[in-house]
N, C-alpha and C positions, 0 to 999 in steps of 0.2 A: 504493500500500500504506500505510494510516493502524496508528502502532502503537496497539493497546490493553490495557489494564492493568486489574488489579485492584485497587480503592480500597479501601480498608478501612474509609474513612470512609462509602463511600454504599452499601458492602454489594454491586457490583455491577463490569461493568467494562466501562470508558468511553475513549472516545479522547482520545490523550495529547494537551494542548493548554499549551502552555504558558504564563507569565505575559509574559515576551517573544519573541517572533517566533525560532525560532532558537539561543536560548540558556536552559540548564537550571540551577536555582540547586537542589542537592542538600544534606542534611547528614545523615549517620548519627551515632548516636546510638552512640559508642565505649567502648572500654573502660575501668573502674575497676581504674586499676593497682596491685594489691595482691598478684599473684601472676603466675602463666608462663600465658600463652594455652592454651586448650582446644582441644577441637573442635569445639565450638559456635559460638566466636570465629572459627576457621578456616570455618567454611559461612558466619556471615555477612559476613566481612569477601570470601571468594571473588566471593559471591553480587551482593554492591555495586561489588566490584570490575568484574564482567562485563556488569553494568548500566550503569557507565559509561562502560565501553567500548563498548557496544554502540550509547549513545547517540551517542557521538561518531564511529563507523564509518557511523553513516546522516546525521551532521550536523551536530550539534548540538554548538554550546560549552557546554564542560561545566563548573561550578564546583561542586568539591565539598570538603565541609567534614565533620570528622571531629572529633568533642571525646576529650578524655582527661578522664574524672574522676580529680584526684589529693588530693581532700579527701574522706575518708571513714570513716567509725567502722572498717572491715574494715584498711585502710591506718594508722588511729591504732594498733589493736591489734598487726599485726607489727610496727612501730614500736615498739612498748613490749615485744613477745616479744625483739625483735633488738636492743633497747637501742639505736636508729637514732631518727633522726630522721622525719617524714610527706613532706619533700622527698628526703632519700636512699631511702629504699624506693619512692617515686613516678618517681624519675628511676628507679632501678634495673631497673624491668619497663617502664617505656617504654623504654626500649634494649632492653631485652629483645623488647617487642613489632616495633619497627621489624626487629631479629634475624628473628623467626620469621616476619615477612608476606614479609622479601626473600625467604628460600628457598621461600616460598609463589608468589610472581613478583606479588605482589598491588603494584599502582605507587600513589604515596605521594598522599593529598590535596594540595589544593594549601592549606590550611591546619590546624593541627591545633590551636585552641586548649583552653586549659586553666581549670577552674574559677578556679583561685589565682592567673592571669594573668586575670579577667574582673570584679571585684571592684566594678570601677566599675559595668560597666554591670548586674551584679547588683544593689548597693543602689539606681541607677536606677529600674529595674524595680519591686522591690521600694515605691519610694518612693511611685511613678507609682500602683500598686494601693492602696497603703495611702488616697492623697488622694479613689478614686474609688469606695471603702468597698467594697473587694472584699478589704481585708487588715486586720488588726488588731493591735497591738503585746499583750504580754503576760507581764509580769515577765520581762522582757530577751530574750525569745522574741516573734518574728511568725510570722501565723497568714493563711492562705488560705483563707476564709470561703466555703465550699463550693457554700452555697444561695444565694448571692447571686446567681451565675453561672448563668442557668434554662437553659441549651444543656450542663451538666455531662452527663455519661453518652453522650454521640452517639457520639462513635468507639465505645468499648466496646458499645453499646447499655443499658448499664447504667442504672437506678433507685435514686438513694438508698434510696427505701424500700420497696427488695425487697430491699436487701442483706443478708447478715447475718455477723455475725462470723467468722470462721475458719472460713468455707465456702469450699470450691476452687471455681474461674472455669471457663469456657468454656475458659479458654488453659493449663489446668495451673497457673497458679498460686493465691494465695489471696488473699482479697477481706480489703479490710481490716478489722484487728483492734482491737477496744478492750479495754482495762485500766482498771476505774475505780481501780486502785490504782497504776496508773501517775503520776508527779505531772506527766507532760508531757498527758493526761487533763485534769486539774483546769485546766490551764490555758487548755485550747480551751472555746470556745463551742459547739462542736459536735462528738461525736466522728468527724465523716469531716473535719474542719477539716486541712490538712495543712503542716507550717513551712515556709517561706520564711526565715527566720534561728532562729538557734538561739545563744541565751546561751552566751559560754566557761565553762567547765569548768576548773578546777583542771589546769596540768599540759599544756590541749591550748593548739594553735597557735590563734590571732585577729587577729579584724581589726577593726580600729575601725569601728563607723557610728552615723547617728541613734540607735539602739537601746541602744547598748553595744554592747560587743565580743563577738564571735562568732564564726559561719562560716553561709555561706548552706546551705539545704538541697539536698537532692539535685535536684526537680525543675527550681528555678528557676534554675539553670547554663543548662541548655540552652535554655529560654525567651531567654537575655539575647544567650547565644552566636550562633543564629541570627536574634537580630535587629541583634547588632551587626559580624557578618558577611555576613550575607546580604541583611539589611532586614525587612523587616513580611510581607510575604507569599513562600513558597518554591514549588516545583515540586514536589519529593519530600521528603519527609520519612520514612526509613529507620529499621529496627531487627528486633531479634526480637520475634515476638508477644507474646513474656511480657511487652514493654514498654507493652503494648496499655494496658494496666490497671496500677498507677494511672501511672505516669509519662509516656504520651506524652496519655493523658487531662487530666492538671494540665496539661502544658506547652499547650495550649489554649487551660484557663482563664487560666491567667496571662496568654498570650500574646494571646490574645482579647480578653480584659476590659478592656486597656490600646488596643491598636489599634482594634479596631471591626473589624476585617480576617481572614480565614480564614490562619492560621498555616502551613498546605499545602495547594497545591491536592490533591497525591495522597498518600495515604498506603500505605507498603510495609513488609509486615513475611515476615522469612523463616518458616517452619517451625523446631523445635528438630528438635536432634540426641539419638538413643537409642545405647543400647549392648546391643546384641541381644535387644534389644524393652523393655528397661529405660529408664527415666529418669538418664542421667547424675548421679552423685552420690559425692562423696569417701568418703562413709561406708557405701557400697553396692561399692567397690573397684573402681569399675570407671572412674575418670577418667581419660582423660588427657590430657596438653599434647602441646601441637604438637610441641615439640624433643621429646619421648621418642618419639611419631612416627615420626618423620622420622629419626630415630638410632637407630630398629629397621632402618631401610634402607629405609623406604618411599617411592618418589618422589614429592616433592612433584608433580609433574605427575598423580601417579595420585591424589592425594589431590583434586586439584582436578576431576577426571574422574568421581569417583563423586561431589561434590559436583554439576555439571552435571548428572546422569544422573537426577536426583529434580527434579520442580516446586519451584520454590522456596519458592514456599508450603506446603508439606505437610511434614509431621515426616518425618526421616530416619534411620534405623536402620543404623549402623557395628558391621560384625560383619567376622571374617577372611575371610568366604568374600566380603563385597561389596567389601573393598578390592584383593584377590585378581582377582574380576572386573576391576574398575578397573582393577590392572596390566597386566590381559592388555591391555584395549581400548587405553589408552595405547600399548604394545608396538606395538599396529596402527597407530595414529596415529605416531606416532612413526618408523615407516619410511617413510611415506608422507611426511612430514616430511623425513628425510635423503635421499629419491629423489634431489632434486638434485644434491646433493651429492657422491654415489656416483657418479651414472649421466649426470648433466647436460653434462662434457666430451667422453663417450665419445660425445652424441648431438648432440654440435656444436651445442647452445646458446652465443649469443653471452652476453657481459654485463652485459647491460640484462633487466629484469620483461619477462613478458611481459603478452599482453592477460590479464586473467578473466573465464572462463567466466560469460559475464553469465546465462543463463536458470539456471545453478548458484547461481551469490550472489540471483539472485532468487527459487529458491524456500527458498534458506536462511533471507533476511531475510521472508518470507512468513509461514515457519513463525515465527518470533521474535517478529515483530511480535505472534502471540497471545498478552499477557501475559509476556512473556520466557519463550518455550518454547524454553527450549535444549537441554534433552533434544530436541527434534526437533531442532535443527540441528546435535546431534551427528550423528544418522541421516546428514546430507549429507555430512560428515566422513569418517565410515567409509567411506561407500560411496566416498568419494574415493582415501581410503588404500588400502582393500584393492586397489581398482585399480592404482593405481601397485604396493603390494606383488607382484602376478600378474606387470605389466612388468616388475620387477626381476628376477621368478625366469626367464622367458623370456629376459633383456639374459645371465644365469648361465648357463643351461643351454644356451639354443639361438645367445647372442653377435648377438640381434637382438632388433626389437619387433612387434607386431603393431600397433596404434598409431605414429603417425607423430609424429616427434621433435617437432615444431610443438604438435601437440594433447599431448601430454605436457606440455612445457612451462605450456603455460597449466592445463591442468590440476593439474602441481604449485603452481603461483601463485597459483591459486586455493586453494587448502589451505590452504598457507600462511598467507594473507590471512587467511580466516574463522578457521583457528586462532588465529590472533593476537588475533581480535578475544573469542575466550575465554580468553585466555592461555596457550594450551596451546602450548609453545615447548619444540625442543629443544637440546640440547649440542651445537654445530659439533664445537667440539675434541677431544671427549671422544669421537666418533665415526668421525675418521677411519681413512682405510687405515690395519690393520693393517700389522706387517710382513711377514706371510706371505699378503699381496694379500687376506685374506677378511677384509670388513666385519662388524663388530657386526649389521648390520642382517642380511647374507647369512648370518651363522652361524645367527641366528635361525630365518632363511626356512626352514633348512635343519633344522632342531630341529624346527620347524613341520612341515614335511613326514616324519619322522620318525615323530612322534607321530602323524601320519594313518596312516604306514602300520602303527603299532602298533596302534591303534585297529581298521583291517580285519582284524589278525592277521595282515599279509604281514612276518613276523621278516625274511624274510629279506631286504625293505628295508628295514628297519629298522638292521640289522647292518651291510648296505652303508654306508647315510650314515653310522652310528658308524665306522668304517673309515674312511671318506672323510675323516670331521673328525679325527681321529687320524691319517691323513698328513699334514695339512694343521697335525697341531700342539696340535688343539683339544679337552680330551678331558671329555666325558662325565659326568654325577655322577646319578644320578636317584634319585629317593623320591616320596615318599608326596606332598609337595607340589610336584611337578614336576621339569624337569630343570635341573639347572644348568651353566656350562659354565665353563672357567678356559685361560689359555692357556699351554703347557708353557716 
């Protein structure tokens, strides 16, 4: 089974091969910490995450590198709203982000560097271009000389001279704009020309180099980052589409023009996130961050579960009735997940994993392997869970299995297993025996079966199980958005 992928660079998708035998050199392209994470952050930060996992589930050593921008005109300005400093508001939401990825279960890069930590090998870079007449200095400002670079436009497919001012892109966003009354205009030689350092300003933070003091530009961080992380050429090079144009396009040039070398062999960009068919937007009312989320009571597990349930490539629309779905499906996974747990002593499982269902995980990693289709190998999941779900109500009802203790087991393990390699993990603790013997998961079973028989019209098993749960302690609450239960 050879995995294959969609390049963004060659418009096509090709089999993954990597630069060494075995080991994958990754780096997404992170957030500018200036505020509390979205949910755009949350798809792509999920999205990267399960990619590397998944890499590493069939094999592969994975090194993956995650930048923070924390030098930024957005970051200057709450700085100056908050009377703070560009280091306290920058340290502020990266705690804050590491905060929102944990309850996300999203596991940490193995490196996370920072613009304002990379300063070296920015002016570096920087210097390297200026000698080999792809940059130009210019009244305390350097300039990235755009036509220099004849391979400019390939990722994007874009044309300088098709382009035109404050026209929207192929990706939602907008192509670049000129101001001839701009005075950072007057200063380029070209108006697609884009900085590489930028003269201090009255008032902001700087850093000394050939130029004068400054701060580097936005694109050329990540240029300097992965090559002084990872080296001259990567394996994957990550982000959202809108980064497609201009910034993973510069990073390229820059990257390019210096080495002679292709900067990634593959290029991956998620789909954005909507808000019921809208384009996310502060001033449209409709944003919002992960902790507000997630402190509506949403579980992170379901959050990551309608994230999986969309191609990663394709835009994704967050409305209550898809994260709604999400929950349920979770709910299913998630028993299928504690079956162990509940039912595992009762059926005289020893200790020790057991085997996994190998033709199971092989048509899992099958389906996956086609560009990271994990919407299909949730498909395998389910069908896994709802099964163990059926043995749990049969272990309830009839105190046997029709499945044999053996083949359960491996079929829990297998669950497991592939769960994991999506993150989809549940609460040991949080799950066990109640006191009055009925499990969270069995209450559920039994809600579940409830609702089927409300759905044929038969009330009067319906009334039975509300009785049944009300001996047992558990009582009942239902509306318009479901039932819920609490226990007396």
């Amino acid at each position: 089974m050879t995995l294959t992928l969609y390049n963004t660079l060659t418009r096509r998708q090709e089999p993954f091969e990597t630069v060494e035998p075995g080991k994958v050199k990754m780096y997404y392209c992170g957030v500018t910490v200036y505020d509390y994470c979205h949910l755009g952050h949350a798809r792509a930060c999920i999205v990267w995450d399960v990619i590397r996992r998944y890499l590493q589930f069939i094999g592969y050593e994975v090194r993956y590198i995650q930048n923070f921008t924390d030098i930024d005109d957005k970051i200057l300005n709450r700085a100056c709203l908050e009377h703070s400093s560009m280091e306290a508001v920058a340290d502020r939401f990266i705690k804050a982000y590491f905060e929102d990825m944990a309850r996300l279960g999203i596991k940490e890069a193995d490196e996370y560097p920072r613009a304002t930590h990379t300063m070296n090998g920015i002016q570096r870079l920087i210097h390297e271009l200026e000698n080999k007449g792809f940059a130009y200095p210019s009244d305390g400002d350097v300039y990235y000389a755009v036509r220099n670079f004849s391979e400019y436009g390939k990722l994007s497919g874009r044309k300088l001279e098709d382009m035109q001012a404050g026209k929207s892109d192929a990706y939602g966003g907008l192509r670049q704009r000129v101001n001839i009354e701009d005075p950072e205009y007057q200063k380029k030689k070209d108006p697609f020309d884009f900085a590489l350092w930028k003269a201090a300003k009255p008032g902001e933070p700087a850093w000394e180099s050939p130029w004068g003091a400054g701060r580097p530009g936005w694109h050329i961080e990540c240029s300097a980052m992965v090559r002084d992380r990872l080296g001259d050429t990567i394996d994957i090079h990550a982000g959202g589409a809108d980064l497609i144009f201009p910034h993973h396009e510069n990073e390229i040039a820059q990257s390019e023009a210096v080495t002679g070398k292709p900067l990634a062999r593959y290029w991956l960009h998620n789909g954005m996130v909507k808000v019921d068919g809208e384009k996310m937007s502060k001033s449209l009312g409709n944003f919002t961050t992960i902790r507000e989320l997630l402190d509506r009571g949403v579980d992170p597990m379901a959050v990551r579960l309608f994230v999986l349930t969309a191609q990663y490539r394709t835009p994704i629309d967050f409305t209550d009735e898809a994260i709604a779905a999400a929950t349920n499906g979770w709910h299913t996974i998630k028993e299928g997940l504690l079956f162990g747990y509940q039912y595992g002593k009762k059926l005289g499982w020893g200790v020790g994993t057991a085997s996994l269902l190998a033709e199971t995980v092989e048509r899992f990693q099958e389906t996956v392997n086609n560009d990271f289709n994990f919407p299909g190998g949730l498909t395998v999941l389910f069908e896994l869970a709802k099964e163990l779900r059926r043995e749990g109500n049969i272990i309830v009802h009839e105190g046997k299995t029709e499945t044999s203790a053996e083949e359960l087991h491996r079929q829990w393990q297998t669950l497991v297993t592939l769960a994991g390699v999506l993150g989809l993990e549940a609460e040991i603790e949080a799950e066990t025996q109640t006191s009055n013997g009925l499990s969270d998961a069995e209450i559920e079973a039994k809600i579940q079966q409830r609702q089927e028989a409300r759905k044929g019209k038969n009330f009067a098993e319906s009334d039975r199980i509300r009785d049944e749960l009300q001996a047992e302690g558990i009582t009942l609450i239902d509306s318009r958005d479901g039932t819920r239960w609490h226990r007396n």
